[in-house]
C-alpha positions as CSV (number, residue, x, y, z in Angstrom):
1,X,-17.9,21.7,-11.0
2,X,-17.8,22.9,-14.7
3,X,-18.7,20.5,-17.2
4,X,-14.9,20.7,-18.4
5,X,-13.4,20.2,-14.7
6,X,-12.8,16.4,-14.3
7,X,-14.5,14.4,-11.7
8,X,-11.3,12.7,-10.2
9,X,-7.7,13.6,-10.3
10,X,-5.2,10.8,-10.9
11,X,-1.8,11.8,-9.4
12,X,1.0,9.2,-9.2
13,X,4.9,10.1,-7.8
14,X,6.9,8.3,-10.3
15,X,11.2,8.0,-9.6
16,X,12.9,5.7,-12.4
17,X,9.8,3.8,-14.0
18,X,9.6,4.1,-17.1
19,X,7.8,0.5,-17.7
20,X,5.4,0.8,-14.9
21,X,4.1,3.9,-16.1
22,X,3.7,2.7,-19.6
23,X,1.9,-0.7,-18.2
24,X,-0.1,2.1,-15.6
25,X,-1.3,4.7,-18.5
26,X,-2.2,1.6,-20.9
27,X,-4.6,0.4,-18.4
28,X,-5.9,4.1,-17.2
29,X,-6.0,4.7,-21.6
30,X,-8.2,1.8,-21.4
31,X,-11.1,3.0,-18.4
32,X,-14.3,2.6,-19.7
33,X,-15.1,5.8,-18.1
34,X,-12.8,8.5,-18.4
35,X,-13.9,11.2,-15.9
36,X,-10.5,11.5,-14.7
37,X,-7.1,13.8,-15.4
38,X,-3.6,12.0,-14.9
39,X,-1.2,13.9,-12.6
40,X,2.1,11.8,-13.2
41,X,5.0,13.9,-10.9
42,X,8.4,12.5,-12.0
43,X,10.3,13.0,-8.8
44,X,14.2,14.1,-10.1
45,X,14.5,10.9,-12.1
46,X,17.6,9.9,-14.1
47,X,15.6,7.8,-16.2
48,X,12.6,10.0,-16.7
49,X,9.2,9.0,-18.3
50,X,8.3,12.0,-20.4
51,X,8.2,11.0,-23.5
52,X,5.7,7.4,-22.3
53,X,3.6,9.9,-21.3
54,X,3.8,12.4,-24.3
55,X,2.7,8.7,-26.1
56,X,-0.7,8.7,-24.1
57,X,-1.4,12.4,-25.0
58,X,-3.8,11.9,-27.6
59,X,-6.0,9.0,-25.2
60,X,-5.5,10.9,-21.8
61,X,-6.2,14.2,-20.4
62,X,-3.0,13.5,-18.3
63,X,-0.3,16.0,-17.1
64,X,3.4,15.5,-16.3
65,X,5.8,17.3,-13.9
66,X,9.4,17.0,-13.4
67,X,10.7,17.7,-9.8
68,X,13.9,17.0,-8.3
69,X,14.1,14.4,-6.2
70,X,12.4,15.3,-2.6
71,X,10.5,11.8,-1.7
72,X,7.1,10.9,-3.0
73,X,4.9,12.4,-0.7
74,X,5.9,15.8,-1.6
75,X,5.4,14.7,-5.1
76,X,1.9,13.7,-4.3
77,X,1.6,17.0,-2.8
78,X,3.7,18.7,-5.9
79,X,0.1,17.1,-7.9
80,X,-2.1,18.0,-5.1
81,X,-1.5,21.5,-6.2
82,X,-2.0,21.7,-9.6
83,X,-4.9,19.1,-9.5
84,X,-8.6,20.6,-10.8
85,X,-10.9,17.3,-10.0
86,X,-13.6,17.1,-7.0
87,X,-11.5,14.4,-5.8
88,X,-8.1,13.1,-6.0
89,X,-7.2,9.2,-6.4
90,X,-3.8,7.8,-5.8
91,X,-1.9,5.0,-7.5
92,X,1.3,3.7,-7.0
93,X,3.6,3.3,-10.0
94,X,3.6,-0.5,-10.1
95,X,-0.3,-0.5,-10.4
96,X,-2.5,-1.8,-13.1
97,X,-6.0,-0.2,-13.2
98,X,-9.2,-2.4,-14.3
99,X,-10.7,-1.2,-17.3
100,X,-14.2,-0.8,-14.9
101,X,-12.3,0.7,-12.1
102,X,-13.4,4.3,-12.8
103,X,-17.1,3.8,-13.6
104,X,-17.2,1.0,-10.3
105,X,-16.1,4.2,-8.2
106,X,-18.0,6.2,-9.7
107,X,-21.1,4.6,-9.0
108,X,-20.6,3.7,-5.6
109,X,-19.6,7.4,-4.4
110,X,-23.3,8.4,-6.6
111,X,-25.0,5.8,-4.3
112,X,-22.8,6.2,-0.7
113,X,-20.7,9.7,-0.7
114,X,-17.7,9.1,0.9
115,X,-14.9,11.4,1.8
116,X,-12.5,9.3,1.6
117,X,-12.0,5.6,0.2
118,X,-9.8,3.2,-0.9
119,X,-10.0,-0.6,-2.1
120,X,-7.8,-3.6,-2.5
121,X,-5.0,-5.1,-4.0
122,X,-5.2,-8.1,-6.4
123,X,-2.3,-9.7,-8.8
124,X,-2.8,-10.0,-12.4
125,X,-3.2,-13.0,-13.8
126,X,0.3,-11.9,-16.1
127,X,2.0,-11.0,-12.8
128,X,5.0,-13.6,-12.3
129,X,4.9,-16.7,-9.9
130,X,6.7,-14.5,-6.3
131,X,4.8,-11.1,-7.3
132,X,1.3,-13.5,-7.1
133,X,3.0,-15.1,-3.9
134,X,3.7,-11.8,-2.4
135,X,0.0,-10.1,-3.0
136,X,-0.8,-13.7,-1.2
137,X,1.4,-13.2,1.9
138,X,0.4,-9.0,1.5
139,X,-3.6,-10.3,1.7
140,X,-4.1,-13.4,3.0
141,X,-6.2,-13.0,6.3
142,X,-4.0,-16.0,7.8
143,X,-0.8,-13.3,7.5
144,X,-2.8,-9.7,8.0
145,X,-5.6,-10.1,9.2
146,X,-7.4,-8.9,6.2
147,X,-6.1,-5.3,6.6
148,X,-5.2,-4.1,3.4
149,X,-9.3,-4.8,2.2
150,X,-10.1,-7.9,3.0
151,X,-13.4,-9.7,3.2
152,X,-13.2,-10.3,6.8
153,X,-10.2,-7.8,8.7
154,X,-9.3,-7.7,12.4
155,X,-9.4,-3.7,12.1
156,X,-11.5,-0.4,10.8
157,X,-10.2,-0.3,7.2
158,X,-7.5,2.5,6.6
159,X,-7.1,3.8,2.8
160,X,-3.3,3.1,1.6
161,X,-1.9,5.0,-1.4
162,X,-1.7,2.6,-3.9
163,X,-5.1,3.0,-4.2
164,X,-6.7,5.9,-2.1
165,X,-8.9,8.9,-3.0
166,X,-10.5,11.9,-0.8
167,X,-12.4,15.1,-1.5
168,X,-10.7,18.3,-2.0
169,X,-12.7,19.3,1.2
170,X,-10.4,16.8,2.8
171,X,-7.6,18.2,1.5
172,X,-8.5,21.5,2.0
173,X,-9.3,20.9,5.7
174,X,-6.5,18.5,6.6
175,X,-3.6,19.1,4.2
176,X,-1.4,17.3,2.2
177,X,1.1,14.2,2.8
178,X,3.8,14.0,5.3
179,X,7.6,13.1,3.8
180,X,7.6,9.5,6.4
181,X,7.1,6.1,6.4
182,X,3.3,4.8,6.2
183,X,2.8,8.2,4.7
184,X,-0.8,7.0,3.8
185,X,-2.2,5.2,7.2
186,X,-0.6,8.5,8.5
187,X,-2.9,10.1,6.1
188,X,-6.0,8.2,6.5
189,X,-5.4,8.6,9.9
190,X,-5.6,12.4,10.1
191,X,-8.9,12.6,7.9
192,X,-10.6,10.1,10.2
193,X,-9.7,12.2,13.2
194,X,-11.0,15.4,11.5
195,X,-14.5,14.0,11.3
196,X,-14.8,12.8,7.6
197,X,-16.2,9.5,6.3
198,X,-13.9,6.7,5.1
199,X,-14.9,3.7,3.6
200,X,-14.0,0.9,1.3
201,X,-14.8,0.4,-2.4
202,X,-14.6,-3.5,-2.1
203,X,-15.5,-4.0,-6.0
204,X,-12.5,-1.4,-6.9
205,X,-9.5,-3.7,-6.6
206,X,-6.3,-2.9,-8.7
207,X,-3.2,-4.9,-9.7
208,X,-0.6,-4.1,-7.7
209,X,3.1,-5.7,-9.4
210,X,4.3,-5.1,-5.3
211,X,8.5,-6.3,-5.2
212,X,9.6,-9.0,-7.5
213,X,12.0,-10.3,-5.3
214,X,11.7,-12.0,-1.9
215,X,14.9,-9.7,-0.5
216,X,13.1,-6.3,-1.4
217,X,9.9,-8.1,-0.5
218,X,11.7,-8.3,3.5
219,X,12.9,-5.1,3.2
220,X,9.6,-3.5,2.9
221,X,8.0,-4.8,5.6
222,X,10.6,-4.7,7.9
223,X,10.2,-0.8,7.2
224,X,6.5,-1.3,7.5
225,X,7.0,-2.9,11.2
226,X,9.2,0.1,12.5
227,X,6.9,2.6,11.0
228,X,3.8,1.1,13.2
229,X,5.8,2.2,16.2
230,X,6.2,5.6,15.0
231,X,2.2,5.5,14.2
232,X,2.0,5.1,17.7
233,X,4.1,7.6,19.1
234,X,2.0,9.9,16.7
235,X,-1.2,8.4,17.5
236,X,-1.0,6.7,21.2
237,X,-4.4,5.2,20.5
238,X,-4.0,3.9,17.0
239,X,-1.6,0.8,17.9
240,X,-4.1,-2.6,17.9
241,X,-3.7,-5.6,18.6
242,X,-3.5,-7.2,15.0
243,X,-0.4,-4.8,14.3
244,X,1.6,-6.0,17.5
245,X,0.7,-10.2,16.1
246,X,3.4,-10.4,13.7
247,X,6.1,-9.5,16.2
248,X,4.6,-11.9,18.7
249,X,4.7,-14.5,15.8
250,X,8.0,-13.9,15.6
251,X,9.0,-14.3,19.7
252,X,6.8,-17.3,19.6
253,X,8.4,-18.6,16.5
254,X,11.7,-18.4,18.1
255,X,10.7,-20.1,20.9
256,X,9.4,-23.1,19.0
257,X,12.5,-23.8,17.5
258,X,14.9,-23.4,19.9
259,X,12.4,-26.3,21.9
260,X,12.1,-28.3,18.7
261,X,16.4,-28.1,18.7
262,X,16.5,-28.7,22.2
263,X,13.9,-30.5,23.6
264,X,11.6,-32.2,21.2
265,X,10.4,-31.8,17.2
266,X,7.2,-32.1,18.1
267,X,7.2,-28.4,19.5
268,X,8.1,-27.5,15.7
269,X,4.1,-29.2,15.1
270,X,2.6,-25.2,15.8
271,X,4.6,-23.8,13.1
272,X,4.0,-27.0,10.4
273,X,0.5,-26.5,11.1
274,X,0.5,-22.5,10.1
275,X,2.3,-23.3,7.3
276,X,0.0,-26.0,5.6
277,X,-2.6,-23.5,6.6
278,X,-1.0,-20.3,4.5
279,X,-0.7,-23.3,1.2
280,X,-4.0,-24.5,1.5
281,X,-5.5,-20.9,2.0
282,X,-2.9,-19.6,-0.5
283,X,-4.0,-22.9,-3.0
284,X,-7.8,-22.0,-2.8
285,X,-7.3,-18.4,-3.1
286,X,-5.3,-18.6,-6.7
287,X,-5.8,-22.5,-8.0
288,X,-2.1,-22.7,-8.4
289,X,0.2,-24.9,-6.8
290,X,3.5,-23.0,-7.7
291,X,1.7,-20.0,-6.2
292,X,1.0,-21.9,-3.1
293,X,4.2,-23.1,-3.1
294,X,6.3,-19.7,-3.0
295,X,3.4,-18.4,-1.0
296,X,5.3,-20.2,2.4
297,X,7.9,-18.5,1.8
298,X,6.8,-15.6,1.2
299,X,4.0,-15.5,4.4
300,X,7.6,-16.6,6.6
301,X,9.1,-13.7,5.1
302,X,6.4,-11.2,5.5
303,X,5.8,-12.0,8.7
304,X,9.6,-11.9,10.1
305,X,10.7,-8.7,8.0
306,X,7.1,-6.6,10.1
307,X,7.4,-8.6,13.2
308,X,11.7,-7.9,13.5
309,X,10.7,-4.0,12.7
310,X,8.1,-3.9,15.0
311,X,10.5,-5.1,17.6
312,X,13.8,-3.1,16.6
313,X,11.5,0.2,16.4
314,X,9.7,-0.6,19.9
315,X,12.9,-1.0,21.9
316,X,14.5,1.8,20.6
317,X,11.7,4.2,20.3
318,X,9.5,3.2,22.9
319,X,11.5,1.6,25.6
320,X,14.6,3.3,24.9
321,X,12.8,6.8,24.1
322,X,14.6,7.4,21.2
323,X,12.8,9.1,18.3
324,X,9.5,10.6,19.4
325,X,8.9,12.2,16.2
326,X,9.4,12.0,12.5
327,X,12.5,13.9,12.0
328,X,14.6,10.7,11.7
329,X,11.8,8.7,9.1
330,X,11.8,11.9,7.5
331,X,15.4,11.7,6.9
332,X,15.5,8.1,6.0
333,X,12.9,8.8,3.7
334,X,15.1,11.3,1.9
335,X,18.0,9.3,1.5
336,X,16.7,6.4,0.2
């Protein structure tokens, strides 16, 4: 690597944001190490961001591509190809990058080399009241298990592309994105099966702005849920236990209610003590009780939008046998 070739390559799919790329290149502007290049792929928007990039020119080495619209992995892949950096780091295009981030990773790959890595998710302290209720419900171990980089996590930790990097001998050995669903455990999953190290950069959080409204929120993860299933049928070994609980959270929920209707409230006691346990966990995690508050909600919400998409998707696909490959995520993808 030439003293001229940067150290990592930023690459970030962007469709109709201006904001969040002005709010992502502020913070990126703002690194206190800048050993990176900025990749920003504007994937056929009608609102492109050109000229909030052309506005960072003179503070970034940063890049930007217009596309038409395709989906966002083949935009990641669209930057994959004109990247120059030893490795390539992914952001989402609602993220907000500490001002250490760059130097934290930096260090850590000097003192552990890893081929591929990731690290968590955190809200701003400026996020609003449901997007810090949402990284709650998103985080909490009570709700994931401590999945997405948690402290304590119920399985092997699995890069996600809000804030993912690998080597370009990854790349170069395993490929690029696939247009689906999960595009990123897919991903992750792919580089762990091809022998190279993953890990997690626990002291590399960034601020992810995530939905900022409870009926996009239930969207998402209901997509999440079905797109498990589909994991599966890629990777028959790769379904665990922790990715089948919020679908069983969801039968048992059922069940608890209709007995609570039908027989007795006190059968509703189960799902009352959860609850208080989501607030309290949700009231020591962020000191606010307006955060706590929306947190409920938003746990209830996280859990039923995953567990109903796990359920749809394994009836159809697994018990029904239809869909045994991409081809109809793929398409979904695409017409979104």
């Amino acid at each position: 690597m030439t003293p001229a070739t940067p150290r990592f390559s930023v690459i970030v799919p962007v469709y109709n944001r201006i904001d969040e790329v002005d709010d992502l290149l502020a913070s990126l502007a703002a690194q206190t190490l800048k050993n990176f290049e900025v990749i920003i792929v504007e994937d056929g928007s009608t609102a492109p961001a050109g000229e909030v990039v052309e506005k960072y020119a003179p503070e970034l080495n940063v890049h930007y591509y217009f596309k038409p619209n395709e989906g966002r992995s083949i935009a990641r892949n669209y930057g994959l190809e004109r990247a120059s950096g030893q490795y390539f780091i992914f952001f989402d295009s609602d993220c907000v990058i500490p001002p250490e981030y760059f130097a934290t990773i930096t260090r850590r790959l000097d003192e552990t080399p890893l081929d591929c890595f990731g690290g968590p998710d955190a809200a701003h302290e400026s996020f609003s009241t449901t997007q810090k209720a949402i990284n709650v419900a998103m985080t909490s171990f009570l709700t994931t298990g401590g999945i997405r980089g948690g402290k304590v996590s119920l399985e092997k930790f699995v890069p996600r592309t809000f804030n993912m990097g690998f080597s370009r001998e990854v790349y170069d050995r395993v490929g690029g994105f696939r247009e689906m669903f999960s595009e990123d455990i897919d991903m992750s999953t792919r580089i762990r099966n091809a022998g190279f190290s993953i890990g997690l950069i626990a002291d590399a959080p960034v601020y992810h702005k995530r939905r900022i409204d409870l009926k996009k929120f239930f969207r998402q993860v209901h997509v999440f849920g079905m797109s498990r299933i589909t994991l599966k049928l890629l990777y028959p070994g790769s379904l665990k236990l922790v990715h089948a609980l919020p679908a069983l959270a969801v039968i048992i929920g059922v069940i608890l209610v209709l007995l609570g209707i039908f027989v007795s409230p006190w059968w509703l006691l189960p799902i009352g003590v959860y609850l208080l346990a989501v607030f309290i966990s949700a009231l020591f995690s962020t000191r606010s009780l307006a955060v706590s508050a929306m947190a409920v909600p938003a746990s209830v919400i996280m859990i039923t939008g995953y567990g109903t998409g796990f359920i749809k998707a394994y009836f159809t696909k697994i018990l029904l046998g239809r869909g045994r490959d991409i081809n109809e995520e793929i398409e979904m993808r695409r017409g979104k």
